[in-house]
C-alpha positions as CSV (number, residue, x, y, z in Angstrom):
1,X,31.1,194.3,28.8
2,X,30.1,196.1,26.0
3,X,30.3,200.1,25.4
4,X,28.4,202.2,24.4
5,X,30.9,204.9,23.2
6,X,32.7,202.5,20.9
7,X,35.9,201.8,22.9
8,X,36.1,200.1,26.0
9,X,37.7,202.2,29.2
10,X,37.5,199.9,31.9
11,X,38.4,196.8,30.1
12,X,42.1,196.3,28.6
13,X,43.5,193.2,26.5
14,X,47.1,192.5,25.7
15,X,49.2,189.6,24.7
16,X,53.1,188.7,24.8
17,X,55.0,186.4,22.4
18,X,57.3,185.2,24.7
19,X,58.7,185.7,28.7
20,X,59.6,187.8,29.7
21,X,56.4,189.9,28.8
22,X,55.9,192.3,26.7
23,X,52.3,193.1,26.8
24,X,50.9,194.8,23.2
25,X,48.0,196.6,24.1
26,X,44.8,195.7,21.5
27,X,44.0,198.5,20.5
28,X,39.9,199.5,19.6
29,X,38.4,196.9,21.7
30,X,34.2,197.6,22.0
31,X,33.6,194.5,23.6
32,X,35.2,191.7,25.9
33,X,33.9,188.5,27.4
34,X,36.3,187.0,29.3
35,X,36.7,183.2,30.1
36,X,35.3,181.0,32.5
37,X,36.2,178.4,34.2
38,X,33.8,175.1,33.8
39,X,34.6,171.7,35.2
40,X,33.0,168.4,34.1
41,X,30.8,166.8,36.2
42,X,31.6,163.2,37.1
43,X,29.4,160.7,38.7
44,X,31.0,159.0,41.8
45,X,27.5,156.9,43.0
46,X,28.7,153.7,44.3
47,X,26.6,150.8,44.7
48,X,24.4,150.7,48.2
49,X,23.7,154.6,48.4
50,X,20.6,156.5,48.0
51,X,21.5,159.7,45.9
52,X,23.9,159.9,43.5
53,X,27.5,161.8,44.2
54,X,29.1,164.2,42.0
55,X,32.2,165.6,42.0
56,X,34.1,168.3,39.6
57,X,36.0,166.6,37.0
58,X,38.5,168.7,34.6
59,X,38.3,172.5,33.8
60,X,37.2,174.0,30.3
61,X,38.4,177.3,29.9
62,X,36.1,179.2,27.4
63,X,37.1,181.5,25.0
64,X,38.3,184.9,25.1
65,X,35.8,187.0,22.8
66,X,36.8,189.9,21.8
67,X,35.4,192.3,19.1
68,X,36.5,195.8,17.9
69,X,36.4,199.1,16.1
70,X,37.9,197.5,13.0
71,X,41.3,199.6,12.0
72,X,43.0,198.0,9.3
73,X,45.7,200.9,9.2
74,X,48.8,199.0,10.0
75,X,50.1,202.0,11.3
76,X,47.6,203.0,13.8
77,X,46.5,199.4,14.7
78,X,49.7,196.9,14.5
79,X,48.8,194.3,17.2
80,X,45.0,194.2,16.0
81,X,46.0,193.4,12.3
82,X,48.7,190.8,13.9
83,X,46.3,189.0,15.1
84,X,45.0,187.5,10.8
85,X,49.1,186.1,11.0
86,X,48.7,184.6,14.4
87,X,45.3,183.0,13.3
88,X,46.9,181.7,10.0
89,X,50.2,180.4,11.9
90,X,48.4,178.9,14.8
91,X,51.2,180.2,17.1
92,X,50.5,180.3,21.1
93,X,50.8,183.9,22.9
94,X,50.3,184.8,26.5
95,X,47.0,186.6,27.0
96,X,46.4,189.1,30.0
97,X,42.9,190.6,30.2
98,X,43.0,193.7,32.9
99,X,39.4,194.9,34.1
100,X,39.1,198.2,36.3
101,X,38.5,196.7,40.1
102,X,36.5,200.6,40.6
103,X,35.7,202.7,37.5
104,X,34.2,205.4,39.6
105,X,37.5,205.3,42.3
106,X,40.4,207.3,42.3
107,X,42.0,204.2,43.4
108,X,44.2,202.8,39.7
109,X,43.5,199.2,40.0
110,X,43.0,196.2,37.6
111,X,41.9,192.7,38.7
112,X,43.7,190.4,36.0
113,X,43.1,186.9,34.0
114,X,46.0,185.1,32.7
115,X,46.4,182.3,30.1
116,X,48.4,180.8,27.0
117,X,45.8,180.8,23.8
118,X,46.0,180.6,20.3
119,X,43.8,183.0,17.4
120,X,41.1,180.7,16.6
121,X,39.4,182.8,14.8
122,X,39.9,186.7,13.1
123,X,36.3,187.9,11.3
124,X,36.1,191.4,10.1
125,X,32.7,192.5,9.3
126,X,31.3,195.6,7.2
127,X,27.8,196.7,8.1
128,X,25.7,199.0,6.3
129,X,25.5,202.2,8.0
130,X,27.6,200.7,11.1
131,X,31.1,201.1,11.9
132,X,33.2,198.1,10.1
133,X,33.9,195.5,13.3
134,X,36.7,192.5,13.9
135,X,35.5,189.8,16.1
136,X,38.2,187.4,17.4
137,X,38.6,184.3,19.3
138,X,41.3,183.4,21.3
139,X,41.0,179.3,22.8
140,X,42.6,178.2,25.5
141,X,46.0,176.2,24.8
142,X,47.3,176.0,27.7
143,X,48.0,174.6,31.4
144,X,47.1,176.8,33.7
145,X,44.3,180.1,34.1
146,X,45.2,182.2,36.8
147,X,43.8,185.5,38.0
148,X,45.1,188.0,40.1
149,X,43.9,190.3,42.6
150,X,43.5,194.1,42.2
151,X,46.7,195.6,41.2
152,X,48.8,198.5,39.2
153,X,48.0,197.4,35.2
154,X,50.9,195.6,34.0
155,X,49.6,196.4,30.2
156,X,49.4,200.5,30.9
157,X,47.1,203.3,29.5
């Protein structure tokens, strides 16, 4: 889900620190690709039958990648540049990721992944003659991934 503009519209990322939530909008985001869910495959054959049987074993949850318009203005962008001390602490935040259910609707709704995850990674870059970029990587930590239908953004504008 990558823009073209620079910032993401239709796309919005937030995480808590705690429950209740408080979501903290990223701010700069260009580009988003949000996890999936991938069980194992486990081999259930028993002995006397023709074709082997499979059946789904335990879900991986990949990880949230994220990259942005890098802002290292602590004033403009506070919950990007948190994310270096939540990489280097290791601490586990609540992750929402909102995506718009119609861009071209009238209709305000946002179909919604949620999941407990930790920084695993925080990589600024500095191009020549490109915008400077953060890429980040938020892993999975938790116990459960749920989404949630089309629905008013919990995260806001």
């Amino acid at each position: 889900m990558a823009s073209t503009s620079g910032v993401l519209a239709n796309v919005r990322v937030a995480y808590a620190t705690g429950s209740p939530h408080t979501w903290r909008k990223l701010e700069q985001l260009s580009d988003c690709k949000v996890p999936t869910l991938e069980a194992d495959d486990v081999e259930t054959t028993t002995y006397g039958q023709s074709y082997k049987r499979r059946i789904p074993g335990l879900k991986d949850v990949n990880d949230l990648e994220l990259t942005f318009l890098r802002d290292p203005t602590l004033s403009t962008a506070p919950y990007q540049n948190a994310l270096f001390d939540y990489n280097a602490n290791g601490t586990e935040l609540w992750w929402r990721v909102e995506i718009h259910s119609d861009p071209d609707s009238t209709v305000d709704l946002w179909e919604a992944y949620e999941f407990q995850g930790r920084v695993a990674s925080f990589e600024p870059s500095a191009e020549i003659g490109d915008a400077d970029r953060l890429m980040s990587k938020i892993r999975f930590s938790g116990t459960s991934y749920v989404r949630y239908y089309p629905m008013a953004s919990a995260i806001g504008a």
